[in-house]
ZAMARGU-4260 file (C-alpha; in steps of 0.2 Angstrom, whole numbers, plus 5000, padded with zeros to 4 digits):
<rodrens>
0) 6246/5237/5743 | 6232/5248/5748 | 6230/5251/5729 | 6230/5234/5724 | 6216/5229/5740
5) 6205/5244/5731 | 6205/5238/5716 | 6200/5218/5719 | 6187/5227/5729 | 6181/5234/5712
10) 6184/5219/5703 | 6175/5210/5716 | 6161/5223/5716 | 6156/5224/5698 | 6157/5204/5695
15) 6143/5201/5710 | 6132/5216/5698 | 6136/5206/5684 | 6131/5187/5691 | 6115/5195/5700
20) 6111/5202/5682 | 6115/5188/5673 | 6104/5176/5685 | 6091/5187/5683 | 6091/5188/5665
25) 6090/5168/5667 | 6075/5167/5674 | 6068/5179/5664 | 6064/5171/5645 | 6056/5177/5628
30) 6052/5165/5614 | 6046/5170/5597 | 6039/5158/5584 | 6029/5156/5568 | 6015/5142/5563
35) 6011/5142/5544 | 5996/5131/5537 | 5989/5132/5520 | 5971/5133/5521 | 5959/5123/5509
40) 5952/5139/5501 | 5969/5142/5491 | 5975/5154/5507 | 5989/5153/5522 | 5987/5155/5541
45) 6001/5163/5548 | 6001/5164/5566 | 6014/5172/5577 | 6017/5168/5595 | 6026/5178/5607
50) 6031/5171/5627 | 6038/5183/5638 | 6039/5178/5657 | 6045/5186/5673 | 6049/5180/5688
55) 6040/5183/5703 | 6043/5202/5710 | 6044/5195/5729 | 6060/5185/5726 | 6069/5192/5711
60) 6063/5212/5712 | 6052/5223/5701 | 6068/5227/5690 | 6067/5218/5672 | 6078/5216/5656
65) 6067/5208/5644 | 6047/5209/5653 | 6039/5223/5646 | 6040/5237/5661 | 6022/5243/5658
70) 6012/5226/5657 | 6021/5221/5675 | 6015/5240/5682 | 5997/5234/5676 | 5999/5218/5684
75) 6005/5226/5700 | 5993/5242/5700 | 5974/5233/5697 | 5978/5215/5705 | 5977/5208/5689
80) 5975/5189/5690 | 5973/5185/5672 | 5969/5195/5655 | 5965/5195/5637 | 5965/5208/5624
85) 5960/5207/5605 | 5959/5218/5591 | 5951/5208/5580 | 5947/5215/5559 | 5936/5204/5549
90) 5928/5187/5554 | 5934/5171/5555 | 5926/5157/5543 | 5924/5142/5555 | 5916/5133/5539
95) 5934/5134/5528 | 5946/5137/5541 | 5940/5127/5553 | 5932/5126/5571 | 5941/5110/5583
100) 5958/5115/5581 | 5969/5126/5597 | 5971/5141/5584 | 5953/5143/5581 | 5946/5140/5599
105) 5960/5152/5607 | 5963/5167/5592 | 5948/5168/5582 | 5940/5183/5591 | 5924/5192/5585
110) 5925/5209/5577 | 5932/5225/5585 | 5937/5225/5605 | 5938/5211/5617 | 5945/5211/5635
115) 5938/5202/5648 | 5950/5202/5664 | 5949/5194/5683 | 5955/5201/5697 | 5963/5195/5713
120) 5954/5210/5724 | 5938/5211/5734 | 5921/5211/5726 | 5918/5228/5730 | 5932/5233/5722
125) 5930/5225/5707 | 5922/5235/5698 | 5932/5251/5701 | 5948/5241/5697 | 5941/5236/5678
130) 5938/5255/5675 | 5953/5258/5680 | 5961/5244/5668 | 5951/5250/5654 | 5959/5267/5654
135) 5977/5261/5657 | 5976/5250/5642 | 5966/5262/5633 | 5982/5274/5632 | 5994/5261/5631
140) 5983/5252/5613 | 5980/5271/5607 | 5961/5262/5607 | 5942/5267/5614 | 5943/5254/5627
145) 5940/5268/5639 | 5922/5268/5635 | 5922/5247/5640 | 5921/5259/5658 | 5903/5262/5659
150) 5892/5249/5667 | 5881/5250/5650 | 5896/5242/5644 | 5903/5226/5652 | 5894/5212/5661
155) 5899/5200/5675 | 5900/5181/5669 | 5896/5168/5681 | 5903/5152/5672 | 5904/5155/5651
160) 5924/5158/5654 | 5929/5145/5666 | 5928/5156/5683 | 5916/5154/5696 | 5926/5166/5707
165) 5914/5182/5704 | 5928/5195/5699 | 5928/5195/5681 | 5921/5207/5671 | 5920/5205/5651
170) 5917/5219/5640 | 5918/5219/5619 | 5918/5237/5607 | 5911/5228/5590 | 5913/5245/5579
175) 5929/5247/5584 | 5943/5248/5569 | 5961/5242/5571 | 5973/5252/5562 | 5992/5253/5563
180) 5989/5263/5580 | 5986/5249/5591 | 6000/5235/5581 | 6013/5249/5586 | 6011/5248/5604
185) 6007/5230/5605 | 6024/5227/5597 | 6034/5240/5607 | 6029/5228/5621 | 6043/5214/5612
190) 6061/5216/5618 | 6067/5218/5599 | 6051/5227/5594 | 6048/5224/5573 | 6068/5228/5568
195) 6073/5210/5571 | 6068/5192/5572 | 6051/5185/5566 | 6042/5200/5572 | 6051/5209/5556
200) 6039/5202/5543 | 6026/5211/5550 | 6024/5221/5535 | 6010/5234/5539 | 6000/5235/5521
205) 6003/5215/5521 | 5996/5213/5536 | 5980/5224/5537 | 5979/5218/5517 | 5975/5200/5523
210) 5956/5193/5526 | 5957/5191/5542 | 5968/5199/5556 | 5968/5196/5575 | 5980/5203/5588
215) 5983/5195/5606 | 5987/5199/5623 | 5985/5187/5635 | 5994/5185/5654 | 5991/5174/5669
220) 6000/5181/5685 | 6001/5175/5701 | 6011/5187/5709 | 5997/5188/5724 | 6003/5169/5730
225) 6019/5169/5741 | 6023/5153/5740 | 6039/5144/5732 | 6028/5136/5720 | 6024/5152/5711
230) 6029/5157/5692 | 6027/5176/5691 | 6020/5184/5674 | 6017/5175/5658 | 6013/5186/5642
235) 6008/5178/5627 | 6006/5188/5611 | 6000/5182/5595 | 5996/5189/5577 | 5984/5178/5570
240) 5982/5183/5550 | 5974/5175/5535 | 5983/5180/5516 | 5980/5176/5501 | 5998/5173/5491
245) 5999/5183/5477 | 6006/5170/5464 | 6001/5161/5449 | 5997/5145/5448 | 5985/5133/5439
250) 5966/5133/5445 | 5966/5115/5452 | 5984/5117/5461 | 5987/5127/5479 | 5995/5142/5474
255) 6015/5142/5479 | 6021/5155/5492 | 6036/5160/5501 | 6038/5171/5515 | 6042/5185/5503
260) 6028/5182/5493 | 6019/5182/5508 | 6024/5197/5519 | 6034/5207/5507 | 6050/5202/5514
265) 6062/5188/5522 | 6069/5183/5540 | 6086/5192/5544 | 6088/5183/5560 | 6083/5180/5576
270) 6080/5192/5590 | 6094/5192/5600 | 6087/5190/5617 | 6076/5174/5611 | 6079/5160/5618
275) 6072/5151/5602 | 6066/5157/5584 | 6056/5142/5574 | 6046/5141/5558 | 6033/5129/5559
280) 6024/5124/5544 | 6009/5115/5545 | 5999/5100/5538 | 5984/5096/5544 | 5976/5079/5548
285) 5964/5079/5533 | 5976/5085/5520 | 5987/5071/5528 | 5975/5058/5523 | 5974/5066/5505
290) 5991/5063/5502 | 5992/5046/5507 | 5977/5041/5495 | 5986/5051/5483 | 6001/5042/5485
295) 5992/5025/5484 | 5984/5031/5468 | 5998/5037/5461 | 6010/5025/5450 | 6025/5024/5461
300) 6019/5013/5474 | 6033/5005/5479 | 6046/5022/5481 | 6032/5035/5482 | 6035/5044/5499
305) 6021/5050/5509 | 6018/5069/5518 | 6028/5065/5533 | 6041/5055/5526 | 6049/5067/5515
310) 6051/5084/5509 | 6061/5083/5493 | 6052/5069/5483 | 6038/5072/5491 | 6023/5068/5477
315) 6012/5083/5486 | 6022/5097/5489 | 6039/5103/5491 | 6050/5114/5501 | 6065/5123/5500
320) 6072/5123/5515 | 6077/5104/5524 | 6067/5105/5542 | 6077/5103/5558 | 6064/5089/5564
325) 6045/5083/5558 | 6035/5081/5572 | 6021/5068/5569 | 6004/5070/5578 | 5997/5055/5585
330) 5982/5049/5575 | 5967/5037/5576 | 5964/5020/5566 | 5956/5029/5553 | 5967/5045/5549
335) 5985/5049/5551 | 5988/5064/5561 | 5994/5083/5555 | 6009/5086/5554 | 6023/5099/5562
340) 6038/5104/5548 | 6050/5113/5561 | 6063/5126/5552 | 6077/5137/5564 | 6082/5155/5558
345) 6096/5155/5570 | 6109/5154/5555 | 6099/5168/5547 | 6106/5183/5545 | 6107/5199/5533
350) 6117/5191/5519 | 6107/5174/5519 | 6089/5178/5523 | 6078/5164/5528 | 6065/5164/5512
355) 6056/5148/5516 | 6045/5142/5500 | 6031/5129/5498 | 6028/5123/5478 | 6014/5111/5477
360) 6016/5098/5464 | 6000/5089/5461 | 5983/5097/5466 | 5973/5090/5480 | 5956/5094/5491
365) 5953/5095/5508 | 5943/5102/5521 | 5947/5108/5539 | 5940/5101/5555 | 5927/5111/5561
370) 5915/5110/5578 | 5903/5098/5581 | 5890/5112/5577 | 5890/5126/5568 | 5881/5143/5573
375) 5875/5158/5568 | 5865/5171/5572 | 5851/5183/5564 | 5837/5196/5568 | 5818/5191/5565
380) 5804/5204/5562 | 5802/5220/5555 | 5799/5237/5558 | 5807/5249/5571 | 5797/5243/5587
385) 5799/5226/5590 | 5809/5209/5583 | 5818/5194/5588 | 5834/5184/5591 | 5836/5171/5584
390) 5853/5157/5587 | 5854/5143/5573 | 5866/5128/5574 | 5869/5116/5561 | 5878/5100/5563
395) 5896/5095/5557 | 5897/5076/5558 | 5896/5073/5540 | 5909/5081/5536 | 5917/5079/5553
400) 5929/5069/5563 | 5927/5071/5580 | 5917/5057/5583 | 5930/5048/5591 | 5936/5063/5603
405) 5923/5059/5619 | 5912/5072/5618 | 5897/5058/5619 | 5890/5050/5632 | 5890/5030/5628
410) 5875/5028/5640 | 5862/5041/5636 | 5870/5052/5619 | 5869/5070/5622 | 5878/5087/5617
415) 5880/5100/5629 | 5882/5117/5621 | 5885/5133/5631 | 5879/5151/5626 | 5883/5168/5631
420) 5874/5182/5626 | 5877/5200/5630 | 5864/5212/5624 | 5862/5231/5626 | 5850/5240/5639
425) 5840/5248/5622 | 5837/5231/5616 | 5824/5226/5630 | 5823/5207/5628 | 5809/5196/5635
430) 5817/5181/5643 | 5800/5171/5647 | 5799/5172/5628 | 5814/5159/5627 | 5810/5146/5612
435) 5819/5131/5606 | 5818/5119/5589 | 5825/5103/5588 | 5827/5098/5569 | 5811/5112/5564
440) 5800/5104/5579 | 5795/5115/5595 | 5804/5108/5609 | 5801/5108/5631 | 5812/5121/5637
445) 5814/5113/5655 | 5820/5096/5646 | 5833/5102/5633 | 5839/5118/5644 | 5851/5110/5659
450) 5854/5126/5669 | 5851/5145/5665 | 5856/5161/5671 | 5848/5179/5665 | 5853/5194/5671
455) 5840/5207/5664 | 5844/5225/5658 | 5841/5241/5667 | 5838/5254/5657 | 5855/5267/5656
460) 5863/5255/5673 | 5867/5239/5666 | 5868/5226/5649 | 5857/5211/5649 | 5865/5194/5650
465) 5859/5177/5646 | 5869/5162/5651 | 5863/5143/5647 | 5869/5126/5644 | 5860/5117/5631
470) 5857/5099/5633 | 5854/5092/5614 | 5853/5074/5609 | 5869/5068/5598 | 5857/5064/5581
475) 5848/5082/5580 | 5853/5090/5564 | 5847/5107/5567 | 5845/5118/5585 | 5839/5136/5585
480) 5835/5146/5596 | 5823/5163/5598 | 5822/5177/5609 | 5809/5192/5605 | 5812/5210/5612
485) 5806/5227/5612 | 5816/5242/5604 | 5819/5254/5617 | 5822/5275/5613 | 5839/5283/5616
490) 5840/5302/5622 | 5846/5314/5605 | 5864/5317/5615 | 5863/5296/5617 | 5865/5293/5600
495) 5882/5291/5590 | 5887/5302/5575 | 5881/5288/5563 | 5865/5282/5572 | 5858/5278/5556
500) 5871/5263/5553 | 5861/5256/5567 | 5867/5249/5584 | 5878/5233/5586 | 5872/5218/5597
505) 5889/5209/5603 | 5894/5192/5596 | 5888/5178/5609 | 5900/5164/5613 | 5895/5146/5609
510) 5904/5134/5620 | 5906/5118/5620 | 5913/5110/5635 | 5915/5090/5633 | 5924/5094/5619
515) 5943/5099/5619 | 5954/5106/5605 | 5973/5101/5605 | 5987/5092/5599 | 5993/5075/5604
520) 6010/5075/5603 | 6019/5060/5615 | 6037/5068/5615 | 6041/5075/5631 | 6055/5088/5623
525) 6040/5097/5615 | 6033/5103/5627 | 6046/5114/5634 | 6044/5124/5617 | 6031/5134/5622
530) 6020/5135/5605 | 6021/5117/5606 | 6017/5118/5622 | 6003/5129/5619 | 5996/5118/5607
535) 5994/5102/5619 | 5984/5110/5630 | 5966/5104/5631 | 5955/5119/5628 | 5936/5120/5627
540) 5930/5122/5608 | 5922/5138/5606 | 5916/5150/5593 | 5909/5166/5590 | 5892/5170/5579
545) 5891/5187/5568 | 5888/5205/5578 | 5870/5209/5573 | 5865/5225/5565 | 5847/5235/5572
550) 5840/5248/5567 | 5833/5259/5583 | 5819/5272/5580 | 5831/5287/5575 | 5826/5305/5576
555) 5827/5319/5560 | 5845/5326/5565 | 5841/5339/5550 | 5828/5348/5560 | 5838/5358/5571
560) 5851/5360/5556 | 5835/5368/5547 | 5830/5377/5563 | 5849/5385/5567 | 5850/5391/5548
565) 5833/5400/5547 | 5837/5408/5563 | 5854/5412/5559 | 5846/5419/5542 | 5833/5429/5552
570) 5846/5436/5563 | 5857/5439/5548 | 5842/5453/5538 | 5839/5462/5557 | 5857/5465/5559
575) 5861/5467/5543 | 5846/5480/5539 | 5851/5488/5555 | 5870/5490/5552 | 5866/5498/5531
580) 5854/5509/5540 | 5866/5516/5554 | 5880/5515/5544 | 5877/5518/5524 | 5883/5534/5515
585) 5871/5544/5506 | 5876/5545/5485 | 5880/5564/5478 | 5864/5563/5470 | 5855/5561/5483
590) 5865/5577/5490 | 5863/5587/5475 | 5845/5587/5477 | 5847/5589/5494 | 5857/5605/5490
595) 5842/5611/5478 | 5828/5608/5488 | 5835/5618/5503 | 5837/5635/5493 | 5823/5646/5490
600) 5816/5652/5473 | 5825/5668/5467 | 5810/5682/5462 | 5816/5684/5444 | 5812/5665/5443
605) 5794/5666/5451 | 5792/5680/5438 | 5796/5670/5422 | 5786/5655/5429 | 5770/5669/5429
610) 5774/5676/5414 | 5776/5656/5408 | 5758/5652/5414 | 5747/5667/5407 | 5756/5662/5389
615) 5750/5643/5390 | 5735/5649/5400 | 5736/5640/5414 | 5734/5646/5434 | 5750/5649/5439
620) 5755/5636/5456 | 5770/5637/5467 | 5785/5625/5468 | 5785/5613/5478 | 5799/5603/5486
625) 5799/5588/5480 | 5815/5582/5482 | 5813/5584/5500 | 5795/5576/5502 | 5805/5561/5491
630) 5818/5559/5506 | 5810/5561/5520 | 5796/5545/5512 | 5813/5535/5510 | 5817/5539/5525
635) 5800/5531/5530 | 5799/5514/5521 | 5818/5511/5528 | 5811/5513/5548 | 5795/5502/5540
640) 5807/5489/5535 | 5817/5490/5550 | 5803/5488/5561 | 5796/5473/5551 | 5812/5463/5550
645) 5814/5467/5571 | 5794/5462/5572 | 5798/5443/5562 | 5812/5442/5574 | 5804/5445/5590
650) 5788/5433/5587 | 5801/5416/5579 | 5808/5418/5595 | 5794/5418/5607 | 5785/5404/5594
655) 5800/5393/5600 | 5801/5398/5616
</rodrens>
């Protein structure tokens, strides 16, 4: 009996483990998905989306199955309130891929490093905590965003990211290069890594091949608030590529791509600890339209079946694979909506791969929606002492269609258009000098400019920051804007090891707030998917302009490389002459007559050297030794050059001293 009692005990035991585990693997969840849309410029978008979540450490523990361990020690560690990290190759081309859309306003990054973070701390710890983040993830990413620790390096913004609260920092490394070292770390942070699921296609020379390629960390804790309302961590991943599909098609048609043809291989399965793996393939609202008016121009009016209707006799395109559901966006009077093509790869698996394919039948132009304006940014000026900045925007609504979106006011018609600008301490910008052009025509500062903020530089302490809200009327064409500065000069050991590249100028951030970027889709269901979900929020336009190039007064880095090789040539002769001196070996010829010289003349020989002169009748003269008066001058000239080499020597080294 006592046997049996111990054993239910057991039982008993390891099925309470086994709930508590189980309930805990419930509330924690992890999602994988991945959005393809073929862009107008004969390429494909693929975008991958990651969610992993964890429930808050108070009530559930700080033990996890599925959340990465060493994003929910950062979270804990540094007070981290919310994050992003991008590692960002290329440039995004708002013109051809577009500018109003969720993708491009949250994952089109500017070049290099980006991390901006807010912390749930006090202000005066603020900073110390964002060093102390810039090191952790800096060894996590296997990345230089250790150097994001000085205070040359980061800036405080007041409103350009949506908190007022004072505690976030934002720092950006443009010359930093992303390599394979940073995509490995960022996917050991997925529960099933790169072996299974969708993040197996991430083919590394397929990836990094592509023209433009940005990863994605972004997490939103709120592990500070005690309250039953609280959520825990959310970690969002996405791998945001442009690839060109390396098939052969006719000039006028879209070329035909697979997932193979893509990425190099095909979908084996899901992960297995994913709550859901999709496909999603994308239409977008203006290739929409150009399929119906190909369908009403096309001679099967009657049966002819337009984009969202069908995938088989579709006139446009076809796909090989049936979709599990079309999701239809919600469009206006004058266009359709895009349109969502959902696949599953649940029934995946090593012996049927999921290889989904995309033949385009008929050809068919389109263009993407882009922002209401366009921006860019360029230096003014020559020469290495001074210049300018200048910020040009160019409007959109020719070709655009967000007319109907709200942005305008119907009372008094205006555009209000954020800037942030972070500019180096060696770049000595002249605020007062501030100019604005409406349409090529000088404009008022004080009526255009609605409220500014500008934090100047210190020199070696801090970054310059300009933050303003432009306030254009709705019909103005063109808006730029100048700034003029003064090129400061760097100490020698201040300068990197390619100095004459030139020194990078961060991208500034154009922001337009009364516009909003996201999906309208009316079915409740979608929004517990989480891209879905992601793609129905309302977030604020905004793009990036180019990372300026200028070139700083840079001194001769040969001259000490010509002052360390004549010294270490000078050095080289006086030790040299001093060491063949002390340590050379006189030649047997040299003692041969050595040998001669030393022994006196025999009288036998004296007498035929007389007998010799009174028969040619010449005085007769002694012999002298020669051969010793010959070595002691070589003996001579060798001290002399000794002495002249140690004489050079001494007067280079008190010239320089």
């Amino acid at each position: 009996m006592s046997r049996f009692k111990a054993f239910l005990l057991l039982f008993l035991a390891l099925f309470s483990v086994t709930a508590s585990i189980k309930v805990e693997e419930l509330n924690e969840e992890f999602t994988e998905a991945l959005l393809l849309r073929p862009l107008p410029d004969r390429k494909v978008l693929a975008h991958f989306h990651f969610r992993s979540s964890a429930p808050p450490s108070q009530r559930y523990g700080r033990h996890h199955h599925i959340f990465p361990k060493s994003i929910h020690q950062l979270v804990h560690k540094f007070q981290v309130r919310e994050m992003e990290l991008s590692f960002t190759q290329g440039r995004w081309n708002y013109e051809r891929w577009g500018g109003f859309d969720p993708i491009s306003s949250c994952n089109a990054k500017p070049p290099g490093v980006e991390l901006w973070a807010e912390f749930d701390v006090p202000q005066n710890q603020v900073d110390d905590s964002w060093k102390n983040l810039a090191h952790a993830l800096s060894g996590l990413f296997c990345a230089s965003i250790n150097f994001l620790e000085r205070s040359t390096s980061y800036s405080a913004p007041h409103w350009s990211f949506g908190s007022a609260s004072g505690k976030l920092r934002y720092g950006t490394l443009p010359r930093e290069a992303v390599c394979t070292e940073n995509l490995t770390p960022w996917l050991k942070l997925l529960p099933c890594r790169d072996k299974a699921g969708l993040s197996s296609l991430m083919d590394r020379p397929s990836t990094y091949q592509g023209y433009y390629h940005s990863q994605r960390l972004h997490l939103k804790s709120d592990e500070s608030d005690a309250s039953e309302t609280s959520t825990g961590i959310v970690l969002e991943q996405t791998l945001t590529v442009v690839l060109r599909p390396e098939t052969f098609s006719e000039k006028a048609l879209q070329p035909n791509w697979s997932l193979s043809s893509l990425f190099g291989r095909s979908v084996s399965g899901k992960c297995s600890l994913s709550s859901s793996s999709n496909v999603y393939v994308q239409f977008e609202q203006n290739l929409v339209s150009a399929g119906d008016k190909l369908r009403e121009v096309s001679e099967a009016s009657e049966n002819a079946i337009s984009v969202g209707e069908g995938f088989q006799d579709n006139p446009l395109f076809e796909l090989s694979h049936p979709p599990k559901r079309v999701i239809r966006e919600s469009g206006n009077f004058q266009k359709a909506g895009s349109i969502l093509y959902e696949f599953s790869v649940e029934d995946s698996n090593e012996f049927k791969p999921f290889d989904l394919r995309l033949n385009w039948k008929a050809p068919v132009a389109w263009s993407s929606p882009q922002a209401p304006l366009q921006a860019s940014r360029f230096l003014l000026g020559s020469g290495n002492e001074r210049g300018a900045i200048a910020i040009s925007m160019k409007s959109t609504r020719s070709t655009n269609n967000v007319e109907g979106t709200g942005g305008y006011d119907e009372n008094e018609c205006w555009l209000r258009v954020g800037i942030f600008q972070m500019v180096p301490w060696y770049v000595k910008v002249y605020y007062h000098t501030l100019k604005l052009f409406l349409d090529g025509e000088p404009q008022s500062s004080t009526e255009n400019i609605e409220k500014i903020l500008v934090s100047p530089s210190e020199d070696k302490v801090s970054t310059g920051v300009m933050e303003l809200i432009l306030r254009l009327p709705c019909s103005v064409r063109t808006a730029a804007l100048t700034l003029e500065f003064d090129k400061g000069f760097l100490h020698i050991d201040e300068y990197p090891p390619d100095a004459n590249q030139g020194f990078d100028i961060p991208s500034a951030v154009i922001l337009f707030a009364d516009f909003v970027a996201n999906m309208s889709l009316h079915e409740n269901s979608l929004k517990q998917v989480p891209i879905l979900s992601k793609l129905q929020e309302e977030v604020p336009v905004i793009s990036y302009t180019e990372v300026l190039l200028v070139p700083l007064t840079t001194p001769d880095f040969s001259m000490p490389y010509n002052v360390i090789t004549i010294t270490c040539t000078v050095f080289a002769l006086y030790f040299g002459s001093i060491l063949n001196a002390l340590r050379r070996r006189i030649s047997e010829e040299e003692k041969l007559l050595s040998r001669k010289g030393a022994r006196k003349a025999s009288p036998l020989t004296l007498m035929i050297s007389k007998l010799t002169a009174k028969l040619r009748g010449k005085p007769w003269e002694p012999p002298e030794p020669s051969d010793l008066a010959g070595r002691s001058s070589s003996k001579y000239k060798l001290v002399a050059k000794v002495a002249l080499v140690a004489g050079v020597a001494a007067a280079w080294q008190l010239y320089f001293q």
